[in-house]
C-alpha positions as a printed Julia matrix, in Angstrom:
326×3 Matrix{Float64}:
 -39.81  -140.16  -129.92
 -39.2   -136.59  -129.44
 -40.31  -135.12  -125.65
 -42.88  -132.46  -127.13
 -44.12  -135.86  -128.51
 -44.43  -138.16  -125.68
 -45.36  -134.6   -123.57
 -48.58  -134.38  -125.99
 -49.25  -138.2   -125.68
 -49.19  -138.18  -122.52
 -51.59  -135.57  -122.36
 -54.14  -137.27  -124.37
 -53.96  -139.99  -122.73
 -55.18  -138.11  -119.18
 -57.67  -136.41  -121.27
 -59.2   -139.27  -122.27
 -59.25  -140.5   -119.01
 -60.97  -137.87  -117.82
 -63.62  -138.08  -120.37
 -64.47  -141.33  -119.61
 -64.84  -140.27  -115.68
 -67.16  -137.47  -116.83
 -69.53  -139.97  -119.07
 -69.71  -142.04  -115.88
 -71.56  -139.14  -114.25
 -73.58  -136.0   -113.65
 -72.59  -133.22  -111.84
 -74.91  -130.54  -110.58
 -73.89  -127.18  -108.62
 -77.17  -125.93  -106.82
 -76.93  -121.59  -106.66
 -79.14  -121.9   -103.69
 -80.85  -118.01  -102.48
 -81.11  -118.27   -99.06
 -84.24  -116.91   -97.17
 -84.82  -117.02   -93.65
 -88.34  -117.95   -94.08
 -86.14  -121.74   -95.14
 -85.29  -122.11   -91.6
 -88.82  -121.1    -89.47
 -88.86  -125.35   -88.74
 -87.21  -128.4    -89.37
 -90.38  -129.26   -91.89
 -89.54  -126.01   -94.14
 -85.63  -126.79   -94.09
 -86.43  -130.28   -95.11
 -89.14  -129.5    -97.64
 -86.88  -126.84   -99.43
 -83.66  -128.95   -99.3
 -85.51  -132.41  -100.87
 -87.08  -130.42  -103.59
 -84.38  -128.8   -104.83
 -82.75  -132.11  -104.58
 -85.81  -133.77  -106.54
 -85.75  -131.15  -109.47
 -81.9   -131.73  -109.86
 -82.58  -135.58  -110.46
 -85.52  -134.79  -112.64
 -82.83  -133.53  -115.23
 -80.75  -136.5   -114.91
 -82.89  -139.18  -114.41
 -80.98  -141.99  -115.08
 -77.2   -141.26  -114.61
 -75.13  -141.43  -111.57
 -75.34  -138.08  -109.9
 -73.37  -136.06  -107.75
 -75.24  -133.07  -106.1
 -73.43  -130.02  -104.43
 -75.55  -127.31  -102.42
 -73.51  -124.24  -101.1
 -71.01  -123.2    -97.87
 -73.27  -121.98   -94.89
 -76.29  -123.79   -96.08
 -76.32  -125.12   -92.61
 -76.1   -121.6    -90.48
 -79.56  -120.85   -90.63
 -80.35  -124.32   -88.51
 -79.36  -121.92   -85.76
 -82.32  -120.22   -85.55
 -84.89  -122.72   -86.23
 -85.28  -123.71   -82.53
 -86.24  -119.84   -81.72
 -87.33  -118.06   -85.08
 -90.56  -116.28   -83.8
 -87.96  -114.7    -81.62
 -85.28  -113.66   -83.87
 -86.82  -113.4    -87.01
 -87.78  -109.75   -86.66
 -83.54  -109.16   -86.04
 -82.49  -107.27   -88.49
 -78.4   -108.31   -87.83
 -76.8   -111.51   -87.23
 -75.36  -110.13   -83.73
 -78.86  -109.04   -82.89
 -80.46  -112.37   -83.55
 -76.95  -113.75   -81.69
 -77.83  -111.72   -78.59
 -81.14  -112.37   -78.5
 -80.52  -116.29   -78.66
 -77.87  -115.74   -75.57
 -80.36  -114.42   -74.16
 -82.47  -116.89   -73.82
 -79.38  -119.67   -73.36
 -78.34  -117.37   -70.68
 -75.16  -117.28   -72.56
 -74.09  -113.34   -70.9
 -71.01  -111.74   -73.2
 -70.59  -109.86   -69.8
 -71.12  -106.5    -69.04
 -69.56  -103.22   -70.89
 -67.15  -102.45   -68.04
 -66.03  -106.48   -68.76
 -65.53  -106.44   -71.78
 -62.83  -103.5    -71.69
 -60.88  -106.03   -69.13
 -61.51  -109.19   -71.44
 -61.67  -107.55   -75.44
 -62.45  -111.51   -76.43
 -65.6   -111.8    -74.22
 -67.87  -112.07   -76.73
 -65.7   -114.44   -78.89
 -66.49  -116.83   -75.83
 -69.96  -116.17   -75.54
 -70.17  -116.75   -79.48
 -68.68  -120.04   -78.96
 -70.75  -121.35   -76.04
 -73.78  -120.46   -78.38
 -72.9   -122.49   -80.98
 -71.45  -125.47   -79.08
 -74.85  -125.19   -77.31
 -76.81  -125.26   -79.94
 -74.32  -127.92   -82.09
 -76.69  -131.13   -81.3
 -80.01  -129.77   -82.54
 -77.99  -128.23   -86.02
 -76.03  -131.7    -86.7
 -78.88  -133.5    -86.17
 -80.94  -131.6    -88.26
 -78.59  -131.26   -90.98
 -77.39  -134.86   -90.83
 -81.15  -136.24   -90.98
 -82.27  -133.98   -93.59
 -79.23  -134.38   -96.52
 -79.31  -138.0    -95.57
 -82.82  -138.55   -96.63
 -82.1   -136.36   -99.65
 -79.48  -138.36  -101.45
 -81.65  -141.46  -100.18
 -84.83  -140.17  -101.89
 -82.92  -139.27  -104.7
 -80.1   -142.13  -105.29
 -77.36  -139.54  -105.68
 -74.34  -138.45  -104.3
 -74.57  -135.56  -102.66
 -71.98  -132.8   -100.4
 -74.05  -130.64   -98.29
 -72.19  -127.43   -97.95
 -71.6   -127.1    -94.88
 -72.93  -126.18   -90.67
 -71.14  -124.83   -87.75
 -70.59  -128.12   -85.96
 -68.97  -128.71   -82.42
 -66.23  -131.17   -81.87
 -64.99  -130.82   -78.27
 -64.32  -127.32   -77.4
 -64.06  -126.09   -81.14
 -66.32  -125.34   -83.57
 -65.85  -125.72   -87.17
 -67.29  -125.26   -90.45
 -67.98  -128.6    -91.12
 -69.34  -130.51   -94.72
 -71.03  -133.7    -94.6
 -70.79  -136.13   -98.06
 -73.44  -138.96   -98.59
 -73.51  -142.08  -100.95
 -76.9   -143.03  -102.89
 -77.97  -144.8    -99.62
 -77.64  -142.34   -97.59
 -74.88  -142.65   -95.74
 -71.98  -140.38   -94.78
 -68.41  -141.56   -96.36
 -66.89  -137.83   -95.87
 -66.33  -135.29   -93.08
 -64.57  -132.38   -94.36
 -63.62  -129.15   -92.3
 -62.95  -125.48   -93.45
 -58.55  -125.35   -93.23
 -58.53  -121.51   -93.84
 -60.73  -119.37   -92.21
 -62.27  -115.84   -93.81
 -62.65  -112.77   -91.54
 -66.37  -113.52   -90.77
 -65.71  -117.05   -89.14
 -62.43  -115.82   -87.38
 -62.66  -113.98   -83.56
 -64.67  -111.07   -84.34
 -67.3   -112.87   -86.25
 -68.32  -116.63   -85.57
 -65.2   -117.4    -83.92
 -64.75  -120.85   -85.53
 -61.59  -123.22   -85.61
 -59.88  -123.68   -88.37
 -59.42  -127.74   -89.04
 -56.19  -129.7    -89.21
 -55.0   -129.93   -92.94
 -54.08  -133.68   -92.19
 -57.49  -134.56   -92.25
 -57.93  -133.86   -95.57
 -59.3   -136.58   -97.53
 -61.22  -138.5   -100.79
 -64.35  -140.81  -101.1
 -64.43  -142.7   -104.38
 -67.77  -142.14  -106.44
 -68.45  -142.99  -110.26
 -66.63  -139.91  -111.21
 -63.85  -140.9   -109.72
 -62.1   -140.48  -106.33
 -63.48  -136.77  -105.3
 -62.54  -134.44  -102.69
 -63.99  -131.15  -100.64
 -62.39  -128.05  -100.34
 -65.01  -125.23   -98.15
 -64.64  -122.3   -100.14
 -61.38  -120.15   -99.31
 -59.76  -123.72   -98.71
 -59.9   -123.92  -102.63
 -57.39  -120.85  -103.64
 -54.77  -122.49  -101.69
 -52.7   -124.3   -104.48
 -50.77  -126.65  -101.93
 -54.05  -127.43  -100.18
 -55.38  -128.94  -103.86
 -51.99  -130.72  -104.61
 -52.51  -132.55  -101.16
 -55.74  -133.73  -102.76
 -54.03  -134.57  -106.23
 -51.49  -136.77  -104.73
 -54.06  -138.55  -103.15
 -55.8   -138.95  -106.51
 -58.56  -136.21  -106.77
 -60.19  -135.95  -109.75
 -63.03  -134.2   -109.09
 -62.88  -131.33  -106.42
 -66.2   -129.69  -105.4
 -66.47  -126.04  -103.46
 -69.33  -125.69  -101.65
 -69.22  -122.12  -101.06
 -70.51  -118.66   -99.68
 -69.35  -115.18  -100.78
 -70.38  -112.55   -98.47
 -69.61  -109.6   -101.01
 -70.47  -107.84  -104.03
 -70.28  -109.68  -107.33
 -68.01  -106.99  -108.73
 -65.73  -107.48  -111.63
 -63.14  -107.56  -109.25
 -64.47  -110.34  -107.56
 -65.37  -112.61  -110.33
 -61.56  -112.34  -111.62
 -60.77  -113.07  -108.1
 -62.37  -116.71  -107.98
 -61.47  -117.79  -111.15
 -57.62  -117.78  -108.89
 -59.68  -121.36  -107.77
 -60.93  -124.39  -109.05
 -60.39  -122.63  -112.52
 -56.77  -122.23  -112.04
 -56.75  -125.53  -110.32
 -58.0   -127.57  -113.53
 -55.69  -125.5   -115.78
 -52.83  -127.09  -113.33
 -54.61  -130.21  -113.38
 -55.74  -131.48  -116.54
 -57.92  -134.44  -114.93
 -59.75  -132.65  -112.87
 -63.26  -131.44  -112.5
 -64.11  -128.47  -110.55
 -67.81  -128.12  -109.01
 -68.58  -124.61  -107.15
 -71.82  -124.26  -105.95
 -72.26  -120.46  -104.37
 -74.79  -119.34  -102.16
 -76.81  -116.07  -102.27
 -79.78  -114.41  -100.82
 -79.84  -113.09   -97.26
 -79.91  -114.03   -93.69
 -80.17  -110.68   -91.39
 -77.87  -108.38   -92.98
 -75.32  -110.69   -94.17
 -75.84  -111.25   -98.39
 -74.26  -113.53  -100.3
 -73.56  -112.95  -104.41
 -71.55  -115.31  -106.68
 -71.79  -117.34  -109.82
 -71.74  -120.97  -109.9
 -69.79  -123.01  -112.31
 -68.23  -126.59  -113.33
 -64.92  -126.11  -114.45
 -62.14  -128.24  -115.91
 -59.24  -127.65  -118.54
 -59.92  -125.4   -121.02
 -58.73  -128.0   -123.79
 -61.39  -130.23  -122.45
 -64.52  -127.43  -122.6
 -66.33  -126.4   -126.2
 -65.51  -122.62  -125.98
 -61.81  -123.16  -124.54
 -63.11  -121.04  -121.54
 -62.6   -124.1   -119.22
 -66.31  -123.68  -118.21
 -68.7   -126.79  -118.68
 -71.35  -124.68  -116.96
 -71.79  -121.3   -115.62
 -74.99  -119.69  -113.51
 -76.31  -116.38  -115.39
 -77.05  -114.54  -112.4
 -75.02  -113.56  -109.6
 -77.98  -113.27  -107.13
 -80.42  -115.52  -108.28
 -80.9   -118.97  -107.82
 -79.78  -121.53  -110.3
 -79.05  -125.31  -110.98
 -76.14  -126.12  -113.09
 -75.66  -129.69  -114.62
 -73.32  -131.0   -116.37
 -73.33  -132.77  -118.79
């Protein structure tokens, strides 16, 4: 048999594979619009995270169903405790300083600062390792009851969550009982979650890892963690075939930027025939920090009707949408 021959077999062979995963389940990206108004108590956060949940399963009633909200879905839990005092805030370091404030969490004085430039990195941290048990408890309860509810899989983006001295952007996967079979962590952090913003950790790449679903054996990547090609072979060799970025995009949806992230899960399934790629974005506003971005389910363009290697793409890139596919 000549090797173009047994290349192409080969080929079709995956593919079909693939398929088959793909009939086994849904997948749904949720283009969630973030409001602060979603995070005035633990009652609203619930309420707006179940239903969106709910109206997902009400277009796939009877399939296996894998549900993925957006990166940073969690941050907002920060505020919940104390949002009659920082709602009126109209910045994210406002409503930060006002919640040291009350923590008595002091970034020191001006004349400190000059002697220690990273003072309020520190205070930043103690915040959010302060406030850590409330968020993960809140975030834990609340996506566990959703995929309960709603007998689906489901990875919920992601909250700043503590572990020892670090922070990190953390995303919590649940089975159709509710119960977490995946903690994933942010590898590659963007300028807003380094020092002079959040001042997160990044995570350990060895701790990447799978959980097996009806799709197949799936994997998280947080966002930025999904244009790095080597961090998506680790996955592969570990037998991803469905990678999901949860994800939040803190600029404009120029053209620029839309040819930017197809450098992601896009390119990824091009590399990849098997896989599936689900990107749920975030958008709306909390303070003055926006989020734009369109959502998709991707996969190998040989494997989508149009040869675009999109199974589903949002329409709007500030708007909120649910994608399904199939």
């Amino acid at each position: 048999m000549q090797a173009g021959k047994r290349v192409q077999l080969l080929y079709n062979s995956v593919k079909m594979r693939a398929r088959g995963k793909m009939e086994n389940m849904a997948f749904a990206a949720i283009q969630m619009a973030y409001k602060l108004d979603d995070y005035s108590s633990r009652e609203a956060f619930r309420k707006r995270i179940l239903a969106l949940t709910n109206a997902v399963r009400q277009r796939a009633p009877q399939k296996p169903l894998l549900v993925a909200f957006p990166e940073d879905v969690g941050l907002g839990l920060l505020f919940i405790q104390d949002y009659e005092r920082v709602r009126t805030s109209k910045t994210m370091v406002e409503a930060g300083a006002r919640l040291m404030e009350k923590y008595r969490i002091s970034p020191f004085s001006d004349r400190e600062l000059g002697k220690q430039p990273n003072a309020f990195a520190t205070a930043v941290r103690k915040l959010l390792r302060h406030l850590s048990p409330f968020v993960e408890r809140v975030y834990h309860e609340t996506f566990a009851e959703a995929a309960r509810t709603h007998r689906c899989w489901l990875v919920a983006g992601s909250a700043p969550l503590a572990s020892g001295e670090c922070v990190f952007n953390t995303c919590y996967v649940y089975n159709p009982s509710g119960e977490r079979v995946l903690v994933q962590r942010k590898v590659n952090l963007v300028p807003l979650e380094q020092e002079a913003g959040l001042n997160l950790c990044p995570a350990d790449v060895d701790h990447l890892s799978l959980f097996d679903a009806p799709g197949g054996k799936t994997g998280v990547l947080i966002c930025y963690d999904a244009f790095f090609s080597a961090l998506v072979d680790i996955l592969v060799k570990k037998g991803a075939q469905v990678l999901v970025q949860p994800s939040f995009n803190p600029l404009p949806w120029t053209k620029e930027q839309c040819e930017s992230w197809e450098g992601g899960l896009l390119t990824a399934a091009q590399r990849h025939p098997h896989l599936i790629g689900v990107n749920p974005m975030g958008v709306g506003q909390l303070f003055d920090v926006m989020a734009e971005g369109v959502s998709s389910i991707v996969a190998h363009k040989e494997r989508t009707p149009d040869g675009t290697g999109y199974l589903a793409r949002a329409k709007s890139h500030n708007s909120e949408e649910i994608l399904i596919y199939p």
